[in-house]
VOFI-230328 format. One record per residue (C-alpha): residue number from 1; residue in one letter; y, z, x. Coordinates in pm, 1 decimal. Each point is the difference from the previous one (the first is absolute). Example, Ala and Ser with C-alpha at 12.3 -4.5 7.8 and 13.67 -1.06 7.14 Angstrom:
// VOFI-230328
{1, A, {-450.0, 780.0, 1230.0}}
{2, S, {344.0, -66.0, 137.0}}
***
This chain:
// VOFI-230328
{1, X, {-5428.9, -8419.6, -11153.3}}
{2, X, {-330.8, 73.7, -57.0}}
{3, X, {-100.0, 352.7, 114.5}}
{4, X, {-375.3, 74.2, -116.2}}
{5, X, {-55.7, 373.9, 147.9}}
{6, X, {292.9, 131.3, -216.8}}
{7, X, {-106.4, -192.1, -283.5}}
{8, X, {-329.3, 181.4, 35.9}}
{9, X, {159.6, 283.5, 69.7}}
{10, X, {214.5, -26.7, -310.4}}
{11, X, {-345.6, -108.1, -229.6}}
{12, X, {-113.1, 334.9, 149.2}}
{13, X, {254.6, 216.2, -103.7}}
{14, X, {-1.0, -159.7, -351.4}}
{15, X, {-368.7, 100.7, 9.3}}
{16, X, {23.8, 351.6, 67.5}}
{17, X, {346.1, 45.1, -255.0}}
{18, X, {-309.6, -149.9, -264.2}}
{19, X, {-271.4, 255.7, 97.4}}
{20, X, {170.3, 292.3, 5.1}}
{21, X, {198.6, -92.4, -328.5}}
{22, X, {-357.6, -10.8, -136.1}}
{23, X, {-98.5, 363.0, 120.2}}
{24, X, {-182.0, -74.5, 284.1}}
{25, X, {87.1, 154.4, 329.9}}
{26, X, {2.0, -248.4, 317.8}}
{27, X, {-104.3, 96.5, 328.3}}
{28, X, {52.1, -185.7, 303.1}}
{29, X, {-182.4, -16.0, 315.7}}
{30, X, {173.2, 102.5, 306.6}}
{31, X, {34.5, -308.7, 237.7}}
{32, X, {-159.7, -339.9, -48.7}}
{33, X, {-378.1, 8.4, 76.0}}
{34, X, {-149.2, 13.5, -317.8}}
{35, X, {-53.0, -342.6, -202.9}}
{36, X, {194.3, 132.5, -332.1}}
{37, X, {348.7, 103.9, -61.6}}
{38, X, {-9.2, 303.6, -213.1}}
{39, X, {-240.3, 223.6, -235.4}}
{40, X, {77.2, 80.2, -328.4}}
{41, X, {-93.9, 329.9, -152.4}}
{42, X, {-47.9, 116.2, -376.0}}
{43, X, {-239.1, 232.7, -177.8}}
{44, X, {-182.4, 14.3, 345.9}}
{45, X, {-84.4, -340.6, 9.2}}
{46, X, {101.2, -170.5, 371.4}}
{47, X, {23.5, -314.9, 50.7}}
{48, X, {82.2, -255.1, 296.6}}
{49, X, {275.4, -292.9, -73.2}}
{50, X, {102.0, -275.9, 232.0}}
{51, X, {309.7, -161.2, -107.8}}
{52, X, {97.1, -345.4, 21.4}}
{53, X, {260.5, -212.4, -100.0}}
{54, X, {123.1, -374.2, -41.6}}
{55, X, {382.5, -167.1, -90.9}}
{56, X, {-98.1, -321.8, 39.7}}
{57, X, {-243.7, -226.5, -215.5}}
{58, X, {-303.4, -180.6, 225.8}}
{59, X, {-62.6, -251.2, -259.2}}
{60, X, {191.1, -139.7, -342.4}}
{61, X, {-2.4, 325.4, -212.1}}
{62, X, {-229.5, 205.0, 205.6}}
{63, X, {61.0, 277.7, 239.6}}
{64, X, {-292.0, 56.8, 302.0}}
{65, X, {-19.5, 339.5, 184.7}}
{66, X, {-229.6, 93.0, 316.5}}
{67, X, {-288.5, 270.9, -87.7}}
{68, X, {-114.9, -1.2, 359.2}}
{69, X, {109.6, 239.8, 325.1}}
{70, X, {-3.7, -38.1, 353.8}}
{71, X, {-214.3, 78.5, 236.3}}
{72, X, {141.0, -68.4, 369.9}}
{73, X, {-197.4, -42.3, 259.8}}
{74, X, {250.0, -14.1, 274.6}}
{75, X, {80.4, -295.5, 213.7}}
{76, X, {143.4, -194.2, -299.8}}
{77, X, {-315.0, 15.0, -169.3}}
{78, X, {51.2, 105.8, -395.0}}
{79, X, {-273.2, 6.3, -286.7}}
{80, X, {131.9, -26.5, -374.2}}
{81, X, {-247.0, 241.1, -182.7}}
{82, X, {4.8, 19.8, -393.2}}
{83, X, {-29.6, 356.4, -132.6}}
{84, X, {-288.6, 210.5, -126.8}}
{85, X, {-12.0, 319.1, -131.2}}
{86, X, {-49.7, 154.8, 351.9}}
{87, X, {410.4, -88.4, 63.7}}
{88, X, {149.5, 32.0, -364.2}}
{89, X, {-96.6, 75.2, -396.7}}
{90, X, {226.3, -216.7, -150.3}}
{91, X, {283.8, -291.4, 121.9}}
{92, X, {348.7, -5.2, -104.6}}
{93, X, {142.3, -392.8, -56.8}}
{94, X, {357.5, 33.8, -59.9}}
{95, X, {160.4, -308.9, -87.3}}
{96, X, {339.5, 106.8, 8.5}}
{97, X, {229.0, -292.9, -147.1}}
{98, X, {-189.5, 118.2, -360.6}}
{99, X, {-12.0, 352.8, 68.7}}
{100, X, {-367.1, -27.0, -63.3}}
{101, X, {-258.8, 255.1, 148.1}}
{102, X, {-376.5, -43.0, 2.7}}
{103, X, {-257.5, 260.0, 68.4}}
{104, X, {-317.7, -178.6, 111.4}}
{105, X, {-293.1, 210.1, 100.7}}
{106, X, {-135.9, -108.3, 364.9}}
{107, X, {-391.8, -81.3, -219.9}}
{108, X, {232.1, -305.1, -179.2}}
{109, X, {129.2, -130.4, 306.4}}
{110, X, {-365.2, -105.7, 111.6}}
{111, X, {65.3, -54.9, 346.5}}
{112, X, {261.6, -268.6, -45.6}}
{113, X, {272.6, -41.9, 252.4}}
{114, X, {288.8, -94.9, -214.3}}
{115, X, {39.3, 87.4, -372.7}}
{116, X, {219.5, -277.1, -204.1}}
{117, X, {170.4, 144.3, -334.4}}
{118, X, {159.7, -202.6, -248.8}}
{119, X, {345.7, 27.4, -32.0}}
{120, X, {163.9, 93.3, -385.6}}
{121, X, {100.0, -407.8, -12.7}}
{122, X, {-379.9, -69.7, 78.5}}
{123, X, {-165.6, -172.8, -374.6}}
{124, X, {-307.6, 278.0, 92.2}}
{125, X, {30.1, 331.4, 123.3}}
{126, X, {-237.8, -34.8, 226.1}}
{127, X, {-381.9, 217.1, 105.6}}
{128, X, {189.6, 295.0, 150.1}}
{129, X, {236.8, 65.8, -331.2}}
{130, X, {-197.2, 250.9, -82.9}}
{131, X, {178.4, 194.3, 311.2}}
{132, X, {337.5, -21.9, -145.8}}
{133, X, {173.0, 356.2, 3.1}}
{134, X, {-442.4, 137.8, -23.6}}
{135, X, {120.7, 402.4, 75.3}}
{136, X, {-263.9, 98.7, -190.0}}
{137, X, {-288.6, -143.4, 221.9}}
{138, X, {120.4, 280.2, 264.3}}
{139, X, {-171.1, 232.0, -245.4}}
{140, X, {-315.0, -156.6, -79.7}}
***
């Protein structure tokens, strides 16, 4: 059975056990208004992560995950909204049957609404490779 909060919830936890092995110290917002998930602290440098995480592959060898939120405007009335860097400073795409993490600064995402990364059985690695496990861009 296919339960997609706890997965998340799971890709979230492995998220913070990876930050905080890597010295940084997480913080996270009390309650669910703001757009990202935590914010990650070291040598005074804050920044803003959204997590989000996919199981399943959404096309032969390629995982897709959402970069938008939502905005509801009551009466059944939603709006998918990609991020800028007024919500977050970076997205976190966990694909969790690899274990892989990227780190993709909100500029990359360019206002697109769904990001698709290869998956390790993919012949290319794909534009947002450069992602993979990128810590260090936390610093910069």
């Amino acid at each position: 059975m296919k339960q997609p909060k706890r997965d998340g919830e799971i890709a979230q936890v492995g998220f913070v056990y990876k930050a905080m092995k890597m010295s940084f110290t997480v913080l996270e917002p009390f309650g669910v208004s703001e757009r990202y998930d935590y914010v990650l602290n070291r040598q005074s440098k804050f920044s803003r992560i959204q997590v989000r995480s996919t199981q399943t592959l959404s096309l032969p060898n390629v995982y897709s995950i959402a970069s938008t939120f939502t905005v509801d405007h009551g009466r059944g009335s939603a709006l998918r909204l990609p991020y800028t860097d007024k919500e977050i400073d970076f997205l976190a795409a966990v694909i969790v049957p690899e274990d892989a993490l990227y780190l993709i600064p909100v500029a990359a995402l360019r206002g697109r609404r769904c990001l698709y990364l290869n998956s390790r059985n993919h012949p290319k690695p794909g534009p947002e490779a450069q992602f993979k496990d990128a810590w260090h861009l936390l610093f910069d």
